[in-house]
gemmi code that builds the backbone of each chain (N, CA, C; Angstrom):
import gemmi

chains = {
    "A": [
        ("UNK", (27.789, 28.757, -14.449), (28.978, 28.959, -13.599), (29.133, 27.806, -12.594)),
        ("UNK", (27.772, 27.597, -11.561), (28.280, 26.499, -11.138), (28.639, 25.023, -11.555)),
        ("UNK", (27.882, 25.116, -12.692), (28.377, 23.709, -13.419), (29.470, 23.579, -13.633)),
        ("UNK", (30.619, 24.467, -13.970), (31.837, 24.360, -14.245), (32.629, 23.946, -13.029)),
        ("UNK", (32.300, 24.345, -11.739), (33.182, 24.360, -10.461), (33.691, 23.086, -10.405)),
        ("UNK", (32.512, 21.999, -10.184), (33.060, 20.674, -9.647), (34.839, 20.434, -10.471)),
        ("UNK", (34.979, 20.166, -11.448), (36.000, 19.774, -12.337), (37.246, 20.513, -11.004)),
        ("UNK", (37.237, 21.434, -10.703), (38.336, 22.233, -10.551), (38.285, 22.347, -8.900)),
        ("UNK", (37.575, 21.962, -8.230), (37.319, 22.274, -6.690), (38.275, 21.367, -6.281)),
        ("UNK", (38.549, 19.862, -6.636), (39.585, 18.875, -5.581), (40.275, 18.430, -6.258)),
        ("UNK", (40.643, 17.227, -5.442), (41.605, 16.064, -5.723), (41.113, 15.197, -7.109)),
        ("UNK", (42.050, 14.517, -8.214), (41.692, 13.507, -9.174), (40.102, 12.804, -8.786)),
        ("UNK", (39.443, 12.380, -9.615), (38.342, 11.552, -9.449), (38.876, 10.333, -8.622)),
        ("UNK", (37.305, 10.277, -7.875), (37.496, 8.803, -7.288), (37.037, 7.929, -7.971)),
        ("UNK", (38.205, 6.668, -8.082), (37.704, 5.057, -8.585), (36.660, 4.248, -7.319)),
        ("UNK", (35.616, 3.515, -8.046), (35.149, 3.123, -6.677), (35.653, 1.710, -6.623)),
        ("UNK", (36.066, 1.560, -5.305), (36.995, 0.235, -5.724), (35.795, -1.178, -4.961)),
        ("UNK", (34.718, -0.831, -4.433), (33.294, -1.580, -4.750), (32.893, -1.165, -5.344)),
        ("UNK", (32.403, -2.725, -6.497), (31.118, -2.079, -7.478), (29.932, -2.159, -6.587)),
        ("UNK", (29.097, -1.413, -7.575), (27.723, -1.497, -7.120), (27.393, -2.898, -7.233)),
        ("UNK", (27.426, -3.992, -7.878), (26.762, -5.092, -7.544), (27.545, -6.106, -6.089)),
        ("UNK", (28.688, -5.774, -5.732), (29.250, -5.985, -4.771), (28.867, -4.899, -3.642)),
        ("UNK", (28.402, -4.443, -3.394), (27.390, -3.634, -2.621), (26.267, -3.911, -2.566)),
        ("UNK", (26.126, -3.872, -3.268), (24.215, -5.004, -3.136), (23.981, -5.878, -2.610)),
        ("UNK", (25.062, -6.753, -3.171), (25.026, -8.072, -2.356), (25.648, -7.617, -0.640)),
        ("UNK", (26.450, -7.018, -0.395), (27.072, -7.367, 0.676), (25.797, -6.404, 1.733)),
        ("UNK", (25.886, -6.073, 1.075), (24.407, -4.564, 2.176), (23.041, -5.574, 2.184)),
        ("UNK", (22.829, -6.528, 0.994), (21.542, -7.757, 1.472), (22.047, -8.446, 2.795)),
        ("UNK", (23.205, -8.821, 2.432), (23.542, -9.837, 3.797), (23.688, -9.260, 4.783)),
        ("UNK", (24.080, -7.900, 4.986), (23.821, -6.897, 6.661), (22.136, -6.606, 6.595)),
        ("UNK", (21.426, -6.505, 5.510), (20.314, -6.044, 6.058), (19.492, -7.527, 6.534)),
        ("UNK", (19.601, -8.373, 5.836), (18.995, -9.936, 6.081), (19.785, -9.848, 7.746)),
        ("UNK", (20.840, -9.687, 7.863), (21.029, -9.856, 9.747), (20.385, -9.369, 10.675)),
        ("UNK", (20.648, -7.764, 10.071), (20.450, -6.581, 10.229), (18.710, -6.223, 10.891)),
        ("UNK", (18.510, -7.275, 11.003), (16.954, -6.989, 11.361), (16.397, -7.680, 12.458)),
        ("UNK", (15.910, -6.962, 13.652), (15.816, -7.454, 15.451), (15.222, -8.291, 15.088)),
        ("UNK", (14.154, -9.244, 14.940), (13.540, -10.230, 14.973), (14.578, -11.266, 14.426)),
        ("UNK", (14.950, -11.079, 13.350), (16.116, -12.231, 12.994), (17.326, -12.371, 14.365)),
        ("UNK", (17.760, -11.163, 14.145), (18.996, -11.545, 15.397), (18.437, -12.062, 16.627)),
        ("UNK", (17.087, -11.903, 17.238), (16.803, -12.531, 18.203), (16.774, -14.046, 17.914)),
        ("UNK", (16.111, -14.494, 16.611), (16.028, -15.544, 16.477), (17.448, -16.492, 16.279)),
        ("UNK", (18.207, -15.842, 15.956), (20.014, -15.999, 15.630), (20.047, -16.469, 16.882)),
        ("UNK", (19.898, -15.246, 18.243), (20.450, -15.363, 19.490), (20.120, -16.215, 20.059)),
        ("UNK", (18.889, -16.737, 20.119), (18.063, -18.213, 20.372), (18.486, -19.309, 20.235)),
        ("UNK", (18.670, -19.364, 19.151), (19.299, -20.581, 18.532), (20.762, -21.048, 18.670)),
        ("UNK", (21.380, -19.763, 19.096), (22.770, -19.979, 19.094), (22.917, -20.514, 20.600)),
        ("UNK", (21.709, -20.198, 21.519), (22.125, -20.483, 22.860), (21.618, -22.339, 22.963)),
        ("UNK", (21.493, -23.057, 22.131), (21.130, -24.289, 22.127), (21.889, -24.994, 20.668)),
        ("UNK", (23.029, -26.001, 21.394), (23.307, -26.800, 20.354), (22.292, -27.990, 19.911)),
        ("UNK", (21.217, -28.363, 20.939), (20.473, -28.795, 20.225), (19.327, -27.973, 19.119)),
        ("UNK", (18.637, -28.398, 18.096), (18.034, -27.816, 17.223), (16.215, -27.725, 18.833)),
        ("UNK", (16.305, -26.111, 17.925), (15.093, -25.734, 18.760), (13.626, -25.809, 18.539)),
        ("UNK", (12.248, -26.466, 18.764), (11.554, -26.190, 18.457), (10.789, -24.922, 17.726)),
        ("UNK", (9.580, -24.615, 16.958), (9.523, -23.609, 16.550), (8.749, -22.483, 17.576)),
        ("UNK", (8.015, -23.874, 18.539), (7.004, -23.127, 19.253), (7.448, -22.679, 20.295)),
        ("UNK", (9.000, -23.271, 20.399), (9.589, -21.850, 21.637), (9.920, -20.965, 21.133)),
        ("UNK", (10.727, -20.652, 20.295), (10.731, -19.514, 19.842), (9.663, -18.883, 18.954)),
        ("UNK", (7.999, -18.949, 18.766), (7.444, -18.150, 18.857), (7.024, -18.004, 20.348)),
        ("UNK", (7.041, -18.617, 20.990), (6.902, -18.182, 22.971), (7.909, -17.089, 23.403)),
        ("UNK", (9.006, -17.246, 22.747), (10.293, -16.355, 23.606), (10.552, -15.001, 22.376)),
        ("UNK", (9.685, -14.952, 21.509), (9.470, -13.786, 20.341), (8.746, -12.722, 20.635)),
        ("UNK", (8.622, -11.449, 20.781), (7.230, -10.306, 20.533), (6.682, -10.217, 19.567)),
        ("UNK", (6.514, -11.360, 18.342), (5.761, -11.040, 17.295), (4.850, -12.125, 17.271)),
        ("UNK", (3.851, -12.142, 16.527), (3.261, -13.396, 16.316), (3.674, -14.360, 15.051)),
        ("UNK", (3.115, -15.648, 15.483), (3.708, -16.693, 14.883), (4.121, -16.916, 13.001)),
        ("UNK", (2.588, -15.570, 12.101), (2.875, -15.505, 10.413), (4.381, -14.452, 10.569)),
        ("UNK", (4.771, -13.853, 11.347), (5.997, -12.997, 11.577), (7.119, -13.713, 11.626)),
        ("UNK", (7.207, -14.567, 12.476), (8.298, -15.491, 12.982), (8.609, -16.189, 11.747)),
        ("UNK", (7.155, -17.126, 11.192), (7.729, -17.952, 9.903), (8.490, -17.494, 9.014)),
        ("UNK", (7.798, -16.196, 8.964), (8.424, -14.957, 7.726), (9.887, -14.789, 7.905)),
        ("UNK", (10.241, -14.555, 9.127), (11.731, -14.571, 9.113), (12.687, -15.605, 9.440)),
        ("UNK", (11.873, -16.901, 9.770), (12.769, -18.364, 9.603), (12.903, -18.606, 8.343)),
        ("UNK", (12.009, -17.998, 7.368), (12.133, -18.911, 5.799), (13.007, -17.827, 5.363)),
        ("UNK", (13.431, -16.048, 5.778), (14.234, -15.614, 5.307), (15.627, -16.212, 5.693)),
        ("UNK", (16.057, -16.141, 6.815), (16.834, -16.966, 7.271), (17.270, -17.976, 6.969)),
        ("UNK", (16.760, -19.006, 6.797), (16.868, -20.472, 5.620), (17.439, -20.314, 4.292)),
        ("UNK", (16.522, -18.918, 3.728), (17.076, -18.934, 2.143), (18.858, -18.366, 2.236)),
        ("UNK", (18.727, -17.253, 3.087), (19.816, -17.141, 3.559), (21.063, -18.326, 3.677)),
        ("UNK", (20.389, -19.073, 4.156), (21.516, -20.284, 4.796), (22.271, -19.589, 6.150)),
        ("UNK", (21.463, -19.319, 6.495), (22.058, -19.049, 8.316), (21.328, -19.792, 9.038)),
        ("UNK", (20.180, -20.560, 8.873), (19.800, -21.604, 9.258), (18.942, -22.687, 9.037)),
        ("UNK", (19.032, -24.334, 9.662), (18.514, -25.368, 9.019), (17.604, -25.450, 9.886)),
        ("UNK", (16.589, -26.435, 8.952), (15.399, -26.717, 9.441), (15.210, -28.025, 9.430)),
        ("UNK", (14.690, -28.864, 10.297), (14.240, -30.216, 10.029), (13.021, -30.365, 10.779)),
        ("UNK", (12.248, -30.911, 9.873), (10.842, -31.324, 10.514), (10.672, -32.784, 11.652)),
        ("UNK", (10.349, -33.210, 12.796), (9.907, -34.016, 13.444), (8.368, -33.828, 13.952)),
        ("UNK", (7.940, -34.735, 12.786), (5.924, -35.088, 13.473), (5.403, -33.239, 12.782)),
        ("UNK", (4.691, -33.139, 13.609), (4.064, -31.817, 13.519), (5.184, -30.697, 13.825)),
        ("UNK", (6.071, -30.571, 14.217), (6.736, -29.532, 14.080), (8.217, -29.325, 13.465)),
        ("UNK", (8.680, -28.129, 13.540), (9.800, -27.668, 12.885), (11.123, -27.307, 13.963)),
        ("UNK", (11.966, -27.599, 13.629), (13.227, -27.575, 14.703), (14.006, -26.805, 13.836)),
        ("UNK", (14.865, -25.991, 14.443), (15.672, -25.086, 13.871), (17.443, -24.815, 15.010)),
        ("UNK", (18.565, -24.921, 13.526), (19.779, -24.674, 14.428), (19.822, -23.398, 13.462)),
        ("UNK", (21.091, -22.816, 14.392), (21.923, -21.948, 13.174), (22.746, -22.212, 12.698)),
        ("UNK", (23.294, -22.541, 11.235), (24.206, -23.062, 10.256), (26.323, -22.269, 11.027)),
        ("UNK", (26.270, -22.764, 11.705), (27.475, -22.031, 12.370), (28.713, -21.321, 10.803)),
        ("UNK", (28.848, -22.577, 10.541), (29.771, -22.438, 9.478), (29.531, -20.956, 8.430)),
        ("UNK", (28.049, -20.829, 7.850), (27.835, -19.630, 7.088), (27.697, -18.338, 8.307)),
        ("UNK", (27.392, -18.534, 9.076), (27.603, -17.192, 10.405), (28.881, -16.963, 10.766)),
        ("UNK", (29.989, -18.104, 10.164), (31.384, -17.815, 10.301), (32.204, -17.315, 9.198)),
        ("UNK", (31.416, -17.481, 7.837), (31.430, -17.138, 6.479), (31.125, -15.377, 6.491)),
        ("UNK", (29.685, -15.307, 7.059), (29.466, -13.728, 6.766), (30.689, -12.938, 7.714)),
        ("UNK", (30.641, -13.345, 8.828), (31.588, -12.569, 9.482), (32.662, -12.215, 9.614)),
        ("UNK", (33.486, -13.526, 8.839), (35.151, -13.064, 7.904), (34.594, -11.816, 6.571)),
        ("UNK", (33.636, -11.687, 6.040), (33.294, -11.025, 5.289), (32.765, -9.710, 5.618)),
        ("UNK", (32.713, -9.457, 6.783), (31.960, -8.411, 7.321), (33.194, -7.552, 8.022)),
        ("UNK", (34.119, -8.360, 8.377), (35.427, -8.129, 9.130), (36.201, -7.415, 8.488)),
        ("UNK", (36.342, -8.471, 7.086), (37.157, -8.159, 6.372), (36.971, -6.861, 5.594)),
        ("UNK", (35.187, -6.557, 5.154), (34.946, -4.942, 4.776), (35.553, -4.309, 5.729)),
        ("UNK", (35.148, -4.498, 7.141), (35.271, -3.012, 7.748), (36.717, -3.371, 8.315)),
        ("UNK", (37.480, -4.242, 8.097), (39.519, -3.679, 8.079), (39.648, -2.738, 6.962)),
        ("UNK", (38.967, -3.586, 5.782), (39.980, -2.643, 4.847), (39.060, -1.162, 4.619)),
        ("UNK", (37.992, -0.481, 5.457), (37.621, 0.734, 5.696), (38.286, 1.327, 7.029)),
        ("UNK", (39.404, 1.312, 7.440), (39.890, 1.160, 8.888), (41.225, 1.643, 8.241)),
    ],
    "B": [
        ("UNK", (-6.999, -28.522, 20.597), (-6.078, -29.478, 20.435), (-4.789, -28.765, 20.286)),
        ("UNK", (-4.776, -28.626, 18.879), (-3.753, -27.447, 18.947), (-3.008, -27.119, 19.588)),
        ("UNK", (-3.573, -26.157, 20.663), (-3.336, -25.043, 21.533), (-2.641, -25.980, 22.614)),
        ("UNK", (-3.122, -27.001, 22.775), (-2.070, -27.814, 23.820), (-0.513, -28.161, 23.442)),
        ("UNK", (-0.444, -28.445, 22.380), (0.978, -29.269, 21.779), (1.924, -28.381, 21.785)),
        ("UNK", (1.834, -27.299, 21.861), (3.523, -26.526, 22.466), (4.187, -26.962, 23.515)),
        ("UNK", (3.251, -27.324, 24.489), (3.651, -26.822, 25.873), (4.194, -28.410, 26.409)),
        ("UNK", (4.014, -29.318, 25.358), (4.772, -30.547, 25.522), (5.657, -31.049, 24.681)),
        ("UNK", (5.751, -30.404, 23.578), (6.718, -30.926, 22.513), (8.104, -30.852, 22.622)),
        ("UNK", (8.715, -30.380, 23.442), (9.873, -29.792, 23.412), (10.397, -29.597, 24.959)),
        ("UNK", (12.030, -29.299, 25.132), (12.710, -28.387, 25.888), (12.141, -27.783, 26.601)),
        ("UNK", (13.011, -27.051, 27.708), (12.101, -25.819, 28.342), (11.910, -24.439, 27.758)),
        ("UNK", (11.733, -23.588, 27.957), (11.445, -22.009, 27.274), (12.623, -21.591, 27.130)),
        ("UNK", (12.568, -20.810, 26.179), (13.974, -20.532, 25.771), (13.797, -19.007, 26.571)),
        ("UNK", (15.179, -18.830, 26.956), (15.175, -17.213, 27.272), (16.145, -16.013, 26.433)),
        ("UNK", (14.967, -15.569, 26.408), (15.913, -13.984, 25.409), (16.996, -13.879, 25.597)),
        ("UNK", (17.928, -14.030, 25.441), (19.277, -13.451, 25.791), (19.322, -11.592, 25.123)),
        ("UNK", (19.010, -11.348, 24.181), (19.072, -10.190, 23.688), (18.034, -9.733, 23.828)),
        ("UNK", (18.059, -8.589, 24.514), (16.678, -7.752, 24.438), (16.260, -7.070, 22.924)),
        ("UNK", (14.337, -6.710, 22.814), (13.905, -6.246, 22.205), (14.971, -5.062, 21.709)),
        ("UNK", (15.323, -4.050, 22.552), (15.846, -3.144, 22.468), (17.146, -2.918, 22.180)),
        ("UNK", (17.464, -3.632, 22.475), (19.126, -4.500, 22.121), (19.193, -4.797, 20.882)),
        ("UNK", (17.876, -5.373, 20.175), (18.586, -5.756, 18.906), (17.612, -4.846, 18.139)),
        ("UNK", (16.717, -3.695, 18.652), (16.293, -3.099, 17.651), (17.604, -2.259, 17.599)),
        ("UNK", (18.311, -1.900, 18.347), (19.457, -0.845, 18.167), (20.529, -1.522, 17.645)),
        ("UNK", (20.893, -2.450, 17.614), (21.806, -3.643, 16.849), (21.634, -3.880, 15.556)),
        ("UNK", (20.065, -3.741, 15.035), (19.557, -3.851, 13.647), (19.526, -3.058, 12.795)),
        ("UNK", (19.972, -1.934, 13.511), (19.127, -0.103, 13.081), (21.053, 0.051, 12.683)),
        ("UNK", (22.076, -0.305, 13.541), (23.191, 0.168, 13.313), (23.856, -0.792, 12.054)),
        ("UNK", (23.229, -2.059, 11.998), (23.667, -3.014, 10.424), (22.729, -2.670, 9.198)),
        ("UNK", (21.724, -1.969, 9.542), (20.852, -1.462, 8.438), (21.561, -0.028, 8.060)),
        ("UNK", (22.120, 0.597, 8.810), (22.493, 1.869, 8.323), (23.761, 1.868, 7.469)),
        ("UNK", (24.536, 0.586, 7.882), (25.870, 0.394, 7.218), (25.338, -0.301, 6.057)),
        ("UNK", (24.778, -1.262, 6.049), (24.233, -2.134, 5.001), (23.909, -1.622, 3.797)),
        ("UNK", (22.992, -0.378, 3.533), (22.836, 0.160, 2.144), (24.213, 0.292, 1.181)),
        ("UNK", (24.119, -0.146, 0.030), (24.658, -0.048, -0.687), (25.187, 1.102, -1.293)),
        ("UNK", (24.302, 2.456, -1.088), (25.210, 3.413, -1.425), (25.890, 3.698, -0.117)),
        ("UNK", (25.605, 3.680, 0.750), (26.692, 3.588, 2.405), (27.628, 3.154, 1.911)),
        ("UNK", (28.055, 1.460, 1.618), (28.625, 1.191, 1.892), (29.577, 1.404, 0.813)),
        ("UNK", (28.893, 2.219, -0.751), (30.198, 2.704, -1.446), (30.427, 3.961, -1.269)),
        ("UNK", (30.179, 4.982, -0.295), (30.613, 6.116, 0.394), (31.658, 5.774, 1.058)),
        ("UNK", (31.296, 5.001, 2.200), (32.410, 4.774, 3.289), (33.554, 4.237, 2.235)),
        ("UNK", (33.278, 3.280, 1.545), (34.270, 2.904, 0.984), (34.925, 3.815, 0.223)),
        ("UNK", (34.465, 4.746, -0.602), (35.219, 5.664, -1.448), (36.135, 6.778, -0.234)),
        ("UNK", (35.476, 7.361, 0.625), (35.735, 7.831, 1.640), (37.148, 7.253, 2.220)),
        ("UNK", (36.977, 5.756, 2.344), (38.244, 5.532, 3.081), (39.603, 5.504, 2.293)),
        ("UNK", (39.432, 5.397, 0.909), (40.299, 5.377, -0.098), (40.909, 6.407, 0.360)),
        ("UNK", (41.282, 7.862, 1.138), (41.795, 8.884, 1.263), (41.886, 9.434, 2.444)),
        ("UNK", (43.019, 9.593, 3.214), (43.260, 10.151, 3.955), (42.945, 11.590, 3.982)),
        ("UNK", (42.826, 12.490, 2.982), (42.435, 13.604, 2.730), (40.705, 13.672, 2.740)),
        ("UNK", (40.104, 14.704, 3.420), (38.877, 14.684, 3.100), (38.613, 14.694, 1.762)),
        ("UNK", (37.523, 14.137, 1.432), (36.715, 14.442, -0.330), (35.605, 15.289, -0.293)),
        ("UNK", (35.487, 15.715, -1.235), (34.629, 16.921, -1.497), (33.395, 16.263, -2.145)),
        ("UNK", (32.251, 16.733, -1.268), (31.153, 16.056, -1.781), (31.052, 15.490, -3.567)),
        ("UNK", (31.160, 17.024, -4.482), (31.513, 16.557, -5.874), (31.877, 15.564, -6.353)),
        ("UNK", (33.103, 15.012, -5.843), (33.865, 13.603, -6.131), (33.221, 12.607, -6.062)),
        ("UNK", (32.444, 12.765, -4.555), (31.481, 11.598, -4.518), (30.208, 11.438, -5.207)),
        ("UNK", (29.620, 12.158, -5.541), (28.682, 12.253, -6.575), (28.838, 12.051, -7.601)),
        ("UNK", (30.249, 12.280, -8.324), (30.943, 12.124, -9.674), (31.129, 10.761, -9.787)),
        ("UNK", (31.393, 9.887, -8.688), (31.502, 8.155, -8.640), (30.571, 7.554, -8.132)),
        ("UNK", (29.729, 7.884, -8.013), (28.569, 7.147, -7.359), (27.239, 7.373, -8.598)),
        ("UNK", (26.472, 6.144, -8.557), (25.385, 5.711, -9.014), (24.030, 6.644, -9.252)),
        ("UNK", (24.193, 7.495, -8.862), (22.921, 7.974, -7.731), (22.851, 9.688, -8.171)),
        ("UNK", (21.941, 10.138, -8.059), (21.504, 11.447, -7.725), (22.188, 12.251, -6.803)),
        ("UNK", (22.371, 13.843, -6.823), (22.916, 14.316, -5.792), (22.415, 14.413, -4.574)),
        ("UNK", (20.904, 14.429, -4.689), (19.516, 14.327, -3.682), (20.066, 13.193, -2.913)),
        ("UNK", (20.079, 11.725, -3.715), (20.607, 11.078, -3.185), (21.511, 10.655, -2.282)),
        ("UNK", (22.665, 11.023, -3.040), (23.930, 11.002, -2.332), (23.750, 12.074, -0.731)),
        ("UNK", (23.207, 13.245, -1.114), (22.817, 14.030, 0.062), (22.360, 13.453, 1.361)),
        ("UNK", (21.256, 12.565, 1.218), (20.474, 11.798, 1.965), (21.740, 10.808, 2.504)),
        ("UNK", (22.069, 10.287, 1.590), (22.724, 9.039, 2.793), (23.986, 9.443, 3.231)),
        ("UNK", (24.213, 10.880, 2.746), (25.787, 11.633, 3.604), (25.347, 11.879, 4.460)),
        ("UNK", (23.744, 12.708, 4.716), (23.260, 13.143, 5.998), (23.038, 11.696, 7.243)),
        ("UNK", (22.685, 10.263, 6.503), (22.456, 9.825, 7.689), (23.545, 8.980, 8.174)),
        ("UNK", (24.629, 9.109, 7.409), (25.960, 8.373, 7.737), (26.434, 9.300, 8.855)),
        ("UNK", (26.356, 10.979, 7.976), (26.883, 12.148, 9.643), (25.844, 11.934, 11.490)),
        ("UNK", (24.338, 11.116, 10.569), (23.819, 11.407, 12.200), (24.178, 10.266, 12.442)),
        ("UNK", (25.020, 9.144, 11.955), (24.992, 7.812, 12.312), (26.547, 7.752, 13.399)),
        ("UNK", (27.256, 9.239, 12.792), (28.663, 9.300, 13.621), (29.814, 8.761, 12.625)),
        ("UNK", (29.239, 8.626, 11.655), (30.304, 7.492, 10.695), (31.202, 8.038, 10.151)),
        ("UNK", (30.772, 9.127, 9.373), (31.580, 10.635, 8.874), (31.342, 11.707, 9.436)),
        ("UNK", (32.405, 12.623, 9.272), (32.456, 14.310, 9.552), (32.336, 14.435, 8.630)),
        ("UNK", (32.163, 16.030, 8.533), (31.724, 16.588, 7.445), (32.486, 18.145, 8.154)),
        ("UNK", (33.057, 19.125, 6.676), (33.820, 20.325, 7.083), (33.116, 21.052, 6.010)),
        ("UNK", (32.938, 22.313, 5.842), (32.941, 23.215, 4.792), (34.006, 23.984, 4.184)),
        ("UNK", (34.188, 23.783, 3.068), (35.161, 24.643, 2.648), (34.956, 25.528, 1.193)),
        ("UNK", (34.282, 27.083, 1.743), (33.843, 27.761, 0.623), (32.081, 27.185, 0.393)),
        ("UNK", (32.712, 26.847, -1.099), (31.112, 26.195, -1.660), (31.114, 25.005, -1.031)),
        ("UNK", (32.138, 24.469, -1.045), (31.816, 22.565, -0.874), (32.088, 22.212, -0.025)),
        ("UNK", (31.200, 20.600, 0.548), (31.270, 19.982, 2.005), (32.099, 19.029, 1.436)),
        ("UNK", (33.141, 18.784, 2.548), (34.336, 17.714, 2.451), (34.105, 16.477, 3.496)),
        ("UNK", (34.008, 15.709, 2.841), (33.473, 14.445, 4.272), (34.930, 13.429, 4.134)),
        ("UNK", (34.737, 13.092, 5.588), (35.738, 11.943, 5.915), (35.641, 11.058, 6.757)),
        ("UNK", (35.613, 9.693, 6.604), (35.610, 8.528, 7.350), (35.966, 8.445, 9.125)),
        ("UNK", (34.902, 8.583, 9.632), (35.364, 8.348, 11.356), (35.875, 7.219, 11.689)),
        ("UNK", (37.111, 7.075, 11.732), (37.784, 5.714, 11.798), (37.615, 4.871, 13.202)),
        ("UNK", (37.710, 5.773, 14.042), (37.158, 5.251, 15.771), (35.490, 4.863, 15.464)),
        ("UNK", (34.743, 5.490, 15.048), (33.529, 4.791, 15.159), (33.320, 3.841, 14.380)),
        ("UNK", (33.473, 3.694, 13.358), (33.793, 2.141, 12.608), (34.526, 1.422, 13.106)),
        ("UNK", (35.668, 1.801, 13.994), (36.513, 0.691, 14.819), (35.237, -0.184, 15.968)),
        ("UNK", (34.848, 0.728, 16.309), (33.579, 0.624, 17.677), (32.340, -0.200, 16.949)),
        ("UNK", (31.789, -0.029, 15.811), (30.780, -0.817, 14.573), (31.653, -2.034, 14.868)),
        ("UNK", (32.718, -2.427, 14.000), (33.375, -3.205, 13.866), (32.928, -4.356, 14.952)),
        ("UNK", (33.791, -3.906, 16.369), (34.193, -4.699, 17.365), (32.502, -4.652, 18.050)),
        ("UNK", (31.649, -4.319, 18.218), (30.233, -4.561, 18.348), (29.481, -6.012, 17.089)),
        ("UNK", (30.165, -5.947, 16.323), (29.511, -6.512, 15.282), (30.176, -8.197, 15.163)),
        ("UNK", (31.647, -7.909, 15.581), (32.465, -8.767, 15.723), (32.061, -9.487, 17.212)),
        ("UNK", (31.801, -9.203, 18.416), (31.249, -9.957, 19.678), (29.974, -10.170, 19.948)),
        ("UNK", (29.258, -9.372, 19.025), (27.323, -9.784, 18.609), (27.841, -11.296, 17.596)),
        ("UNK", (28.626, -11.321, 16.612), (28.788, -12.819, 15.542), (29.539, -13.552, 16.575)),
        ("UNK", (30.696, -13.421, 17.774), (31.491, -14.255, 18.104), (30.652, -14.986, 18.763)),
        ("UNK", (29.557, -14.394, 19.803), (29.020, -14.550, 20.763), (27.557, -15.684, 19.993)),
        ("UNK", (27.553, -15.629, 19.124), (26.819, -17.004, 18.101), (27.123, -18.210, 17.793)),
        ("UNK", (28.675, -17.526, 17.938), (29.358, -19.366, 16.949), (29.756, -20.189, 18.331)),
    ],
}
model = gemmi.Model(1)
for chain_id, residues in chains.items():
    chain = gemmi.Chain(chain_id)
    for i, (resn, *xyz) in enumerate(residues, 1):
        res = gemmi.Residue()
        res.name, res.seqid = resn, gemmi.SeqId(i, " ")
        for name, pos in zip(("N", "CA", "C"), xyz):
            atom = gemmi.Atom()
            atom.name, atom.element = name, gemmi.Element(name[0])
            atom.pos, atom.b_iso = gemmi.Position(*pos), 0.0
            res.add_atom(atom)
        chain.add_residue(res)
    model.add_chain(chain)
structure = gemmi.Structure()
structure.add_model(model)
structure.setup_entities()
């Protein structure tokens, strides 16, 4: 009996007008943001147009330094931000242009859920 | 040796602009939107001005009803959808003010980068 109900309880079926692989992808790129240690490191970086050392921002981080790398090299693969090496260390900006990329894209989901 | 070369390589200390807490609650609210079946709920969801009946959504979606259950429940504690009963079946619908409020949080956390 209850198997029969659904058919007859509402409105026509819903089309989903995201696929699932367009969901995947777009829910990687909120969760790759989506995560405090990254956005701090986002926020860091964004407050310096020059490129930042690495060892301030493991100084101005609550995690330790195998943590931090972990989420600069996510970040990188990402392309939200570049890296260039000088001597012994690593300098880091944030790629403005792809942080201006996700966010027409992020916008643009949640207009057309609006 | 080491242990000395931070503290001369570079700039001065960078300062947090975003708190710990700030962006664990900033991370927690792009992780909750971010899943992929979220984000084809909300999306099927917004397709209709009429509430949908859980059924429907289960009938278009990927996933288990267990499933689907789970991330209706944490979209309702997230504020994202209501949820009504009617009879047997729960009818959910898109909170358009709190996704307006996601939105424009998400939109001056990215502006406030570039």
């Amino acid at each position: 009996m209850a198997k029969l109900l659904p058919t007859g309880c509402c409105a026509p079926r819903l089309q989903a007008r995201l696929s699932s692989e367009d969901a995947q992808a777009f829910g990687a790129q909120l969760g790759l943001l989506g995560h405090p240690i990254r956005l701090q490191i986002l926020d860091l970086l964004a407050q310096h147009e020059e490129p930042v050392c690495v060892c301030d921002l493991e100084a101005a981080l609550p995690v330790k330094q195998p943590t931090v790398s972990h989420h600069l090299r996510l970040l990188r693969e990402a392309g939200l931000i570049d890296c260039e090496r000088r001597g012994l260390w690593a300098y880091y900006t944030v790629r403005c242009e792809a942080l201006a990329a996700l966010r027409a894209r992020i916008v643009a989901h949640l207009d057309a859920l609006l």
